[in-house]
N, C-alpha and C positions, 0 to 999 in steps of 0.2 A: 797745627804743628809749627815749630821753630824754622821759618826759611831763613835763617843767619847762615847756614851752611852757605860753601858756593861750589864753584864748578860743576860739577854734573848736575847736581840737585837744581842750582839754577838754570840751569838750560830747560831741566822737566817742568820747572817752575813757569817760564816764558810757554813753554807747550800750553800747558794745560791754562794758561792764561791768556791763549790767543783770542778765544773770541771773547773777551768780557764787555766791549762794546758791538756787540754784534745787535744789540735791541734798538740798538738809540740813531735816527735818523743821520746817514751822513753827510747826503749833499740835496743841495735843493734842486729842481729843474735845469738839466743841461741847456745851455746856450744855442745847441746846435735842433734844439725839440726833439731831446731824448732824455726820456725818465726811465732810471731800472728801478725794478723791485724783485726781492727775493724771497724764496721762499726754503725755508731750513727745518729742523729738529735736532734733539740732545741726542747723540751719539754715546756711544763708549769712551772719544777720547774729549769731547765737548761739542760744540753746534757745529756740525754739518750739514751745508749749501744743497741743495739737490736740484734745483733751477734758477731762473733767472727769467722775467718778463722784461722788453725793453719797450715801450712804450714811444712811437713815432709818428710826428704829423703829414709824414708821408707814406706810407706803405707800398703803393706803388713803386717807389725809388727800389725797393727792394722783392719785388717780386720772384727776381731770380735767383736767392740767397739761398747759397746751403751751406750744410753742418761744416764742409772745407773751406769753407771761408772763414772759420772762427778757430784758435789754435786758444786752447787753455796751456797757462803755465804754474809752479807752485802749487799745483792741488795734488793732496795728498790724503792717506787717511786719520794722521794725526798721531802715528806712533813713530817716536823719534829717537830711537833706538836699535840696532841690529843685534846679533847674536853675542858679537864682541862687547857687546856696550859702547861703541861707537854713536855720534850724531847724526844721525841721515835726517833724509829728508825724500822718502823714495815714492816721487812723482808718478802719476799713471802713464805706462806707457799707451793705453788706451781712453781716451775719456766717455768714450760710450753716449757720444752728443745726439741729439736729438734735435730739428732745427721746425718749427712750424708760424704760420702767420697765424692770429688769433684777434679777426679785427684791426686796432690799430697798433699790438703787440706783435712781437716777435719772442718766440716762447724757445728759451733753450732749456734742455733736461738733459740731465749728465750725470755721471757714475758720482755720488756724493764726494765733498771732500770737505777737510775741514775748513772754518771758517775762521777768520782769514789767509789761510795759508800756514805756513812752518816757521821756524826760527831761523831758517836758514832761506829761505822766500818767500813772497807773500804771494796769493794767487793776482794774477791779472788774464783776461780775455782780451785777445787779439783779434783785430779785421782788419787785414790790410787792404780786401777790396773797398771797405766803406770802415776807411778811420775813425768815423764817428759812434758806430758802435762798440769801440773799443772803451773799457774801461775792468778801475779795480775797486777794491772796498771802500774808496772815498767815493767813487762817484756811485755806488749804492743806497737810493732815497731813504727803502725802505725795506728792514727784514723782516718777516714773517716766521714765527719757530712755533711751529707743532708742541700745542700742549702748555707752555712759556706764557704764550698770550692769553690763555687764562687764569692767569695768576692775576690779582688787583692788589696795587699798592699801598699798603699804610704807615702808621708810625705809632708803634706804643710809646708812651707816657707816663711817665711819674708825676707828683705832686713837687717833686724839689727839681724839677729839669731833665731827668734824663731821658733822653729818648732812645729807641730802637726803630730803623726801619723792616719792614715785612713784606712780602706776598704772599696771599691767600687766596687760595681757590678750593671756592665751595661747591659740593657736589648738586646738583642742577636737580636734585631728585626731591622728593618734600619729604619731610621729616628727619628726625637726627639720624645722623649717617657718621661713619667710623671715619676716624680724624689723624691722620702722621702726620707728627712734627718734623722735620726735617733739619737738621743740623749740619753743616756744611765743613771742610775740611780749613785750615787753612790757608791756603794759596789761593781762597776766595774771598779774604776778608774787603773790605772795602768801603766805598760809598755810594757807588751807582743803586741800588739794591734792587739789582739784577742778578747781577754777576755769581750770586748761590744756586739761581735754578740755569746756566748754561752750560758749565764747564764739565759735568757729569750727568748722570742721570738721577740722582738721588733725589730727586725733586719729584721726577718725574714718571718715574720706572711704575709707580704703584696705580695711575690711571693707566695709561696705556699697557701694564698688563691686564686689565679687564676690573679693576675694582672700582667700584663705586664709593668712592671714598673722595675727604676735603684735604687737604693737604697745606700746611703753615708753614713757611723756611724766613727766620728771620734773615739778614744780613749783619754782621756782629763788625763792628769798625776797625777791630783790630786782634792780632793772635795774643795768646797769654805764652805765658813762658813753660817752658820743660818743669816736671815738679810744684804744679798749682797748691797739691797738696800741703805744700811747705812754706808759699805764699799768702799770707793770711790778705793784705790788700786786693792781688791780684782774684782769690779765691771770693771775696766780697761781693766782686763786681761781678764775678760768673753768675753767685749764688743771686745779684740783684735781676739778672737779664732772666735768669730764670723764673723769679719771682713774677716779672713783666707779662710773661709769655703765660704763666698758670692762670692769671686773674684773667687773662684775654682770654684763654683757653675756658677758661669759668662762665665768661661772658657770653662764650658762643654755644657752650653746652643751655643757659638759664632763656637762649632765646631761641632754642628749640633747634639750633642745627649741628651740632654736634650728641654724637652718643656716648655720655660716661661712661659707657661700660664697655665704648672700644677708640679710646684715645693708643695710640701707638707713638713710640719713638725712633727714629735711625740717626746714625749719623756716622761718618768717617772721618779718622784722622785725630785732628781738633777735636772732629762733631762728635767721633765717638768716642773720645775721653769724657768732652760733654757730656755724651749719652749717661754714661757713667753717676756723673757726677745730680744732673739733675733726674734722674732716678734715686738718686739717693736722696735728696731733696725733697722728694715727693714721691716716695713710694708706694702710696696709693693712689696717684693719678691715672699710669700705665697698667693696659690690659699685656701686651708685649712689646719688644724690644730687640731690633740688629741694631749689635753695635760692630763695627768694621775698625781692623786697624788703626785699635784704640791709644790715643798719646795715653801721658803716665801721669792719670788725672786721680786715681784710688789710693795710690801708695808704691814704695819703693821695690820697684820688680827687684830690685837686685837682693833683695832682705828676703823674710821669712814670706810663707802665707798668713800666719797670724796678722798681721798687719789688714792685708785683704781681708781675714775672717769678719774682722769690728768694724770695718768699714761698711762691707755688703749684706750686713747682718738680714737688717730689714729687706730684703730682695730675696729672700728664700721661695717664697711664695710668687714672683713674679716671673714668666716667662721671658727669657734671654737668649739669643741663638749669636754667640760670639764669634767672630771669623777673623782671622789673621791669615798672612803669609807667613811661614816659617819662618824664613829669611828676609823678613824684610828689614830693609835698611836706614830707615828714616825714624817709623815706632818700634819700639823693641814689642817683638810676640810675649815676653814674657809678662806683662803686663794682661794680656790676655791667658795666656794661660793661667799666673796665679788667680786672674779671677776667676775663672772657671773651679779650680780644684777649689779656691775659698767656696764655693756654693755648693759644690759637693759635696765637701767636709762637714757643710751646715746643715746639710739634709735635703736640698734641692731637687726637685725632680724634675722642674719645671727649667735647666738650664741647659743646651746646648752647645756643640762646638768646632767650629771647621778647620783646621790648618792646610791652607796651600804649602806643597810641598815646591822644590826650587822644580822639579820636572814639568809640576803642574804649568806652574806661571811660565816657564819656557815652552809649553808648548802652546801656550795663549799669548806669545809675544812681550813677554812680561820680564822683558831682561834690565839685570844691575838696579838701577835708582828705580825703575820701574816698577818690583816687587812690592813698591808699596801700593799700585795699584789693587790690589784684592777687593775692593769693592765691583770693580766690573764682572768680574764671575757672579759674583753675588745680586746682584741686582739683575743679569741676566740666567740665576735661576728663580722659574716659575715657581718650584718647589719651596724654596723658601720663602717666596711671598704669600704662596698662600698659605703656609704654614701661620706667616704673622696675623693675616686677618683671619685663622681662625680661632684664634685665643681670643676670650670671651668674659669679664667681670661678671661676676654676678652679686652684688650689693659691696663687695669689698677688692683686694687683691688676689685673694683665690679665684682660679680661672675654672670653668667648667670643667670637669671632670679630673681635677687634681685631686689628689688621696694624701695631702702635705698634712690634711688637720690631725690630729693625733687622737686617736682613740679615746675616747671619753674626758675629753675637754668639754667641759659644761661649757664654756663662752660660746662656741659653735653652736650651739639652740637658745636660740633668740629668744625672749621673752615673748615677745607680739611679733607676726611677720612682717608688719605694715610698717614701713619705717615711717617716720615724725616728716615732716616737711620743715625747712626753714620757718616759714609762715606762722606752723601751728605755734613750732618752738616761741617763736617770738611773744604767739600770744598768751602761752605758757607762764615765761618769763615777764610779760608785761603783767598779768594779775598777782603775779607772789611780788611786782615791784610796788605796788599798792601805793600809798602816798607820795612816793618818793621818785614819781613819775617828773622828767624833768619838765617846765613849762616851755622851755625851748626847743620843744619837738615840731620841726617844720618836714614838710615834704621833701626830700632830696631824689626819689627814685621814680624811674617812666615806666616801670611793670608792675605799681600798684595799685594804680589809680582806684582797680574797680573788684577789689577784695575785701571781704569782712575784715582781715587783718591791720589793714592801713595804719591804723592808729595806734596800734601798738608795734611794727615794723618802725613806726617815726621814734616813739621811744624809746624802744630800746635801743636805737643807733644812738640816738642823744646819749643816753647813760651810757655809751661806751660798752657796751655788753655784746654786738652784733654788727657788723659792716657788711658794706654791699660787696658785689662779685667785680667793679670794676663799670667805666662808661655808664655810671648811673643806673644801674642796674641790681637790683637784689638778689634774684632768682629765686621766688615765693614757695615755687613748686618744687624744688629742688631737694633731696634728700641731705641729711645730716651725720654726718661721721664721729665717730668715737672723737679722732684726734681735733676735730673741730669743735664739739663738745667739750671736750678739755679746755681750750682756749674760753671759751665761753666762760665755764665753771672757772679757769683763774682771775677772768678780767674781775668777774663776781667777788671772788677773794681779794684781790688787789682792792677793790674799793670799802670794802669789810675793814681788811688789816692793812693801809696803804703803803706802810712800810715794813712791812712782814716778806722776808726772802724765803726759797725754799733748803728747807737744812741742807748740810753740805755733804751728810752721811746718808741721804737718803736713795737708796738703790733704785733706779729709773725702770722702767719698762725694758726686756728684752727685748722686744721689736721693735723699739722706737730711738733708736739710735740718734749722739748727739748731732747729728748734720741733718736729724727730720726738723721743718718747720715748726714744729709743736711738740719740740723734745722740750723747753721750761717751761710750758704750760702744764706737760703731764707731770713734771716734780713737784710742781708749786700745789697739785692736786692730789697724790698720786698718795700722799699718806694720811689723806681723808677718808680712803676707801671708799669713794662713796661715785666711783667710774663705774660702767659694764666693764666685765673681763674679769680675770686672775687676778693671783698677788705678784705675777712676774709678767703677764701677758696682756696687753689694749688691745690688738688686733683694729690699730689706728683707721685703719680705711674701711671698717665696717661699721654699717648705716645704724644709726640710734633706733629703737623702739617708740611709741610714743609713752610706755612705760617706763622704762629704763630714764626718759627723758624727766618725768614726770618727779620719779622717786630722787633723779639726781637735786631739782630744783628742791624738793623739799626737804632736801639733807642740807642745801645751804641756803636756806632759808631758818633752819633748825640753829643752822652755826651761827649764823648770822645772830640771832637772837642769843643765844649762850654769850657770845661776845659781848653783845650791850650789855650782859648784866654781870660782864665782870670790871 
């Protein structure tokens, strides 16, 4: 979201940005042979402390040390806000300290608070019998956050420069296992790329509620503005970060630890305008979707729902559990609302919706600039988490026991159940390429060494007909999508007719809407008839036949020929 506001917004702004170095070392070994290290986790309002080790070359010196000897100040639980909408900062009048020797440590445990303290104090630890154990967040070596530390750092990559940093943590189990992307709000934009999995729990809420799931949060370097929709620059660069994160997302499915058929998205704020948006982007990637107190990334709440209708067309079929605050003050709800009623008007079964009421979020502490909080409800109910892992793909967008398909829709029975693999495709495509194989077909991929396919995977990458999933990687084994199909079938055509556009009259897929990936590959196709599906319907994110594959090649192979001989 937009932090250009000030006054109160930027106070909650500083709140919720207290700990954003809370990961990164901050002092080296005290002077006096005293090392602390702590130990934390993501809370509701960001990382809260819950101990502290103090590490001494004397332990003796302190053998008679107890809990009154140490006075905590600044700790609080991280809501800075009272009933008024006033600033507080309302300190424990208890710390509930705990004082023990542990070797050559001195172990204090104490009522959490946040880290590092409030906007109006920082926490510090006092000893006035033994000064030297005195200290505050600078002289802290080293923090330890539950959860946090499993996350490992990377940086996606383009070909022209751009990069994205990430953490990724992968679930420790063997085989493909269910994957949320995580999308983070604004007031975490940055560069540490940290700072998205501390200040909330949206990183973190889906392992430590019990799933066995991997979980991906990039860090995005900076916020977009109010009204992306109307931004075509700004809108570019969403659509490129999003782009970044599907081929990585590709990459981790093609090497066995991600499950396609239960990629998940959340996000809040920003993240869940994002949400929004790279769902529409890709609306066959996602099995479901919390989007939280989503900015106004679809269209203008203040207009009709028709607006919303053409935007979220393709998400008819996708599971969505929308959550706002009524009141909140920061994103407008009705951004959430119209897309809700947009998906109901569409025929939606598969979409959800919660509104906090102002009673609600005040009796959860959730007063003034606060109400934008509604992701904290959310993410501490169970209910809806497990609601998200258990929507379930089964070869396309349709989730398990959805009734969305429409009665006698021939596209809905597959020709063959067995969908085509990448691999086969290729070698499909490599024998109708017949002479015309290019001779600069070199190896570029580390997962094909040792498949009968090899040599035509080379090719047809050369002819431009097929590319890899990203990091060198093809993914052989991988099933093949209508809408991917399409692409394939136009590159075909592109080199057929090189300068041949697709007419400007000619009526697109209703489910494939202009903001999918592969919305001009399906016009540039689409009045050769010669796709699986309808004359109005692709059903983009379902898996090819090796039939349906088989008959496409030989329709343009067909054309192809009719062309030389005119």
């Amino acid at each position: 979201m937009n932090w250009a506001k000030k006054g109160m917004i930027a106070v909650i702004t500083t709140a919720l940005g207290a700990s954003s170095s809370a990961y990164s070392a901050a002092a080296a070994d005290d002077t006096l042979g005293v090392r602390i290290t702590g130990q934390a986790y993501v809370g509701d309002a960001g990382t809260m402390v819950k101990s502290f080790d103090i590490e001494v070359s004397d332990p003796a010196r302190y053998a008679d040390l107890k809990a009154g000897d140490f006075d905590i100040t600044g700790n609080y639980d991280g809501y800075p806000l009272n009933a008024k909408g006033e600033v507080v900062q309302d300190n424990y009048a208890n710390d509930e300290l705990n004082v023990s020797m542990q070797g050559q440590s001195i172990h204090l445990d104490f009522k959490p608070f946040l880290y590092k303290g409030g906007s109006i104090e920082k926490f510090a630890v006092t000893n006035h019998k033994f000064p030297e154990l005195s200290f505050a967040a600078d002289r802290v070596s080293q923090l330890s956050i539950r959860t946090v530390d499993d996350f490992k750092p990377g940086v996606l990559t383009t070909s022209d420069g751009e990069s994205l940093p990430y953490r990724l943590k992968l679930s420790s189990s063997d085989g493909p296992r269910p994957l949320v992307v995580w999308l983070h709000g604004g007031g975490e934009v940055g560069a540490d790329n940290i700072k998205q999995l501390t200040e909330n729990r949206g990183a973190t809420t889906w392992t430590e509620s019990g799933k066995d799931t991997s979980v991906l949060a990039v860090h995005y370097p900076q916020n977009y503005d109010w009204a992306i929709y109307d931004k075509p620059d700004q809108l570019a660069k969403m659509q490129q970060y999003f782009t970044m994160q599907e081929q990585f997302i590709q990459q981790l499915v093609a090497e066995g630890k991600v499950d396609p058929n239960r990629i998940y998205v959340a996000g809040v704020s920003s993240g869940g305008g994002g949400a929004f948006r790279f769902l529409m982007q890709y609306p066959d990637l996602f099995a479901g979707a919390i989007v939280i107190a989503a900015k106004d990334t679809v269209a203008d709440y203040k207009g009709s729902v028709d607006a919303f209708k053409t935007a979220l067309q393709s998400l008819v079929h996708t599971p969505i559990w929308i959550v706002h605050a009524e009141n909140d003050p920061i994103t407008d709800s009705r951004t959430s609302k119209l897309a809700y009623q947009a998906l109901k008007e569409l025929g939606s079964t598969q979409v959800k919706e919660t509104l906090y009421s102002d009673a609600f979020m005040d009796s959860q502490r959730f007063y003034g600039a606060m109400k934008h909080w509604s992701w904290v409800p959310a993410f501490n109910d169970q209910s809806m988490i497990d609601w998200l892992f258990a929507q379930h793909k089964t070869g396309g967008t349709t989730p398990v026991g959805s009734s969305n398909t429409p009665a006698g829709d021939s596209s809905s029975t597959p020709i063959n159940s067995t969908p085509i693999t990448r691999a086969e495709l290729a070698a499909l495509i490599y024998i109708a390429m017949g002479d015309t194989t290019p001779a600069s077909a070199s190896a570029r991929y580390t997962d094909i060494a040792n498949i009968p396919q090899k040599e035509a995977i080379q090719a047809v990458t050369a002819a431009g007909l097929m590319r890899g999933v990203g990091k060198e990687q093809f993914a052989p084994d991988a099933a093949v999508t209508r809408a991917q199909l399409a692409v394939i079938a136009a590159a075909w055509l592109k080199q057929t007719e090189p300068g041949q556009q697709p007419a400007s009259t000619i009526a697109g897929y209703t489910d494939v809407p202009s903001q999918h990936w592969a919305y001009t590959a399906t016009l540039a196709v689409k009045s050769l008839n010669i796709l699986p599906g309808t004359s109005d319907k692709l059903e983009p994110a379902k898996t090819v036949s090796t039939a349906e594959a088989t008959q496409l090649i030989a329709a343009l192979t067909a054309y192809a020929t009719n062309i030389g001989k005119q």
